[in-house]
Each structure stands twice: as C-alpha cells, then as structure tokens.
N, C-alpha and C positions, 0 to 999 in steps of 0.2 A: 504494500500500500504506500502510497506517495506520503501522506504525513502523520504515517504510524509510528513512525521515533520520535513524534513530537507532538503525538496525541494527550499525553496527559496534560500539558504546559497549555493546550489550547482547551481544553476544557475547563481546565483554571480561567481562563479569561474569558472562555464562554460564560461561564458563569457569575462573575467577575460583572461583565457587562452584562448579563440576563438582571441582575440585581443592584443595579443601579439604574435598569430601564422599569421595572416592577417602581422604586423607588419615584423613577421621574412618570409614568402613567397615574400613578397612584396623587401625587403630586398636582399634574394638572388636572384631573379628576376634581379636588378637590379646591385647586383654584378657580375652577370650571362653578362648582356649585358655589365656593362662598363668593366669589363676585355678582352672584344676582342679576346677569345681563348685562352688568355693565361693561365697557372695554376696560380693559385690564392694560396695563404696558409690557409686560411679561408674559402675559398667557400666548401670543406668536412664538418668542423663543422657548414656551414649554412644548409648545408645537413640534417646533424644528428641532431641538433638542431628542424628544422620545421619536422622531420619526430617525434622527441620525442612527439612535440607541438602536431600534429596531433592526436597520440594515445591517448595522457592526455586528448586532448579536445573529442574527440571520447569517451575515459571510464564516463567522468564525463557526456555527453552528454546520454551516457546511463545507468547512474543511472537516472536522471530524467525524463526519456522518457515514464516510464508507469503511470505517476504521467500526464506528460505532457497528455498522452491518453484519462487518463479518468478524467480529471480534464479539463481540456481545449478542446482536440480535441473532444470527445464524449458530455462534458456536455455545451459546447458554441459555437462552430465550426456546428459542427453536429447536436444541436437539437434547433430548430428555439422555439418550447414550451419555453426552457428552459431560453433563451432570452430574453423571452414578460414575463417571472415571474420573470426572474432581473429587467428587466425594471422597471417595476409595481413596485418592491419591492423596487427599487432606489428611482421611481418619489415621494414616499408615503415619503420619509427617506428623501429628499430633499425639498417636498413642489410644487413639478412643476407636470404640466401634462404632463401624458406617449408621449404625441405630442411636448414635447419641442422642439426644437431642438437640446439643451443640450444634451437631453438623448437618442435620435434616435440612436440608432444602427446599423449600415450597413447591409443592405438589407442579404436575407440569401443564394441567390447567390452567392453574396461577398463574405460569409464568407466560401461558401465552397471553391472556389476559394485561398484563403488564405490558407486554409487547403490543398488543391495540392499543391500551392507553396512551401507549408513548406515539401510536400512527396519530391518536386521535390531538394530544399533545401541538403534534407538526400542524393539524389542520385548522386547529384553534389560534394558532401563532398568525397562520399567514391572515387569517379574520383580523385579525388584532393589527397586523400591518398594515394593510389595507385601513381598516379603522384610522388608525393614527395618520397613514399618508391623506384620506380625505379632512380630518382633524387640519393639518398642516396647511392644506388647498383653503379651505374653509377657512383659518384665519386670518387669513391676509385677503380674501374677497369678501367678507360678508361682515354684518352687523350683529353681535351679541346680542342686542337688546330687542330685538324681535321675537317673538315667541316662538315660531317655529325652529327658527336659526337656533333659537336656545334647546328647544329640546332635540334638535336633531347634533344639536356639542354634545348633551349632555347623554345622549344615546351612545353616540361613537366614542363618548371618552369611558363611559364604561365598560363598552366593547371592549378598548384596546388596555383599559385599565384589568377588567376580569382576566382575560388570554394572558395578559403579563403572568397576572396570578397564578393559574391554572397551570401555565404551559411550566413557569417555574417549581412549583408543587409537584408538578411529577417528573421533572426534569432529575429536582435531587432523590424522591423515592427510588426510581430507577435507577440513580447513580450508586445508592445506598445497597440494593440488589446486587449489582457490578455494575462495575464504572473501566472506560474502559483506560486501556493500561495499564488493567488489575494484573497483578501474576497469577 
C-alpha cells in the first residue's frame, strides 16, 4: 500500500483534524442559534473555516482509507478465520486460553455490523460536507435575518454539526476495535 508506513501518523491527524472540525461545526451551530438572525461578523469565517476542516479531514481521511480496507476492514472486520488466528496467536503470546474472557473477540456478526457502521459513518460525513459547503455559499449571499434563510442555517448547521458528531463517534469506536497500524 502507498501510505501504509505512515498510516498511523495520518490517522493521528485524521483525527486531530476530525476534532477540531466537531469542535468548529459545533461552534457555528451554536453561533448560528444565539445570534437570532442577526448578521454576525464571524459566523462567514465559521463558514469557511469548518468547510476548510471538512476537506482537510476528508483528504487525510482518504489517504488512509485503502490501508484502513485491507488492513482492518478485509483482514478483521471481514474475515472471522483471521480473528481465531489472532486470537490463538495473542492467547499463546499472553499465556491464557483462547476462552478467556480477556481475549474473546466480538462475535462476527458484530463485527460486521461495525463495518456498516463505519460504511454508514463515510455517508453521513459526505451529508455533513455538503451541508457545511452550502452553509459557506449561503453566507456570503444571503441574509440571516429572514426566516426562511434562518431556518434553512439552522437546518444545514445541524446537519453538518450532527455528521461531525456521529461520523467522529464511531470513527474512535472503530478505532478502539482496531485501529489501523495495530500489530
């Protein structure tokens, strides 16, 4: 894989920037509601700002996506064999039996389960960009103080503010599963 030796390092900063973009959606969300309609001088830069966030974390998120594929999703996610020969290989490297409970690994229903999450994850994400890019169009053409204009911010700032949430929330479950660059 192209940047499988520097998979972990990007995933740090995937993350890194995932949660500071959580931070900044959340943010203008909430600049969005207590301004009331009215023009704000800041709420364009929280525009352009969480739409920047988005694409940073979107590029970094796909450099380590074909890494994350066959390193995670195809070789733990996907293949229940490959599982019971970590197992084994852990319980032998720790001293316990493959029936610890230590060492039990979540059934492989679960795990694919996990693995949709994480499809449904990506498709929530691109909503939330989307979101946030029309968010960005929208503040620098239109007028806040309109009621329609206002709830259709305050529709798409939730959008892109929720998907931050969401998409982050199971970003780390997942990671906490395997992560990749695990040994």
């Amino acid at each position: 894989m192209l940047f499988e030796s520097v998979a972990r390092p990007l995933v740090i900063a995937h993350a890194v920037v995932a949660g500071t973009l959580v931070a900044l959606t959340t943010h203008h969300l909430v600049w969005i509601i207590r301004s009331r309609g009215a023009r704000r001088r800041g709420e364009p830069r929280f525009a352009l700002l969480a739409s920047g966030f988005f694409c940073l974390a979107f590029l970094l998120g796909c450099l380590v996506y074909p890494t994350y594929r066959v390193r995670v999703r195809a070789e733990y996610f996907d293949a229940p064999a490959a599982r019971a020969a970590q197992l084994a290989l852990s319980s032998e490297a720790h001293r316990l039996s493959p029936s610890s409970p230590a060492l039990m690994a979540p059934s492989s229903p679960a795990l694919d389960k996990v693995a949709h999450v994480f499809d449904m994850k990506e498709h929530a994400i691109a909503l939330g960009f989307l979101c946030s890019l029309v968010l960005l169009w929208l503040s620098r053409r239109s007028d806040p103080s309109q009621l329609e204009t206002r709830r259709l911010y305050l529709g798409l700032a939730y959008g892109a503010c929720g998907s931050t949430w969401f998409a982050a929330l199971i970003g780390l479950y997942v990671a906490s599963l395997r992560a990749v660059g695990a040994p």
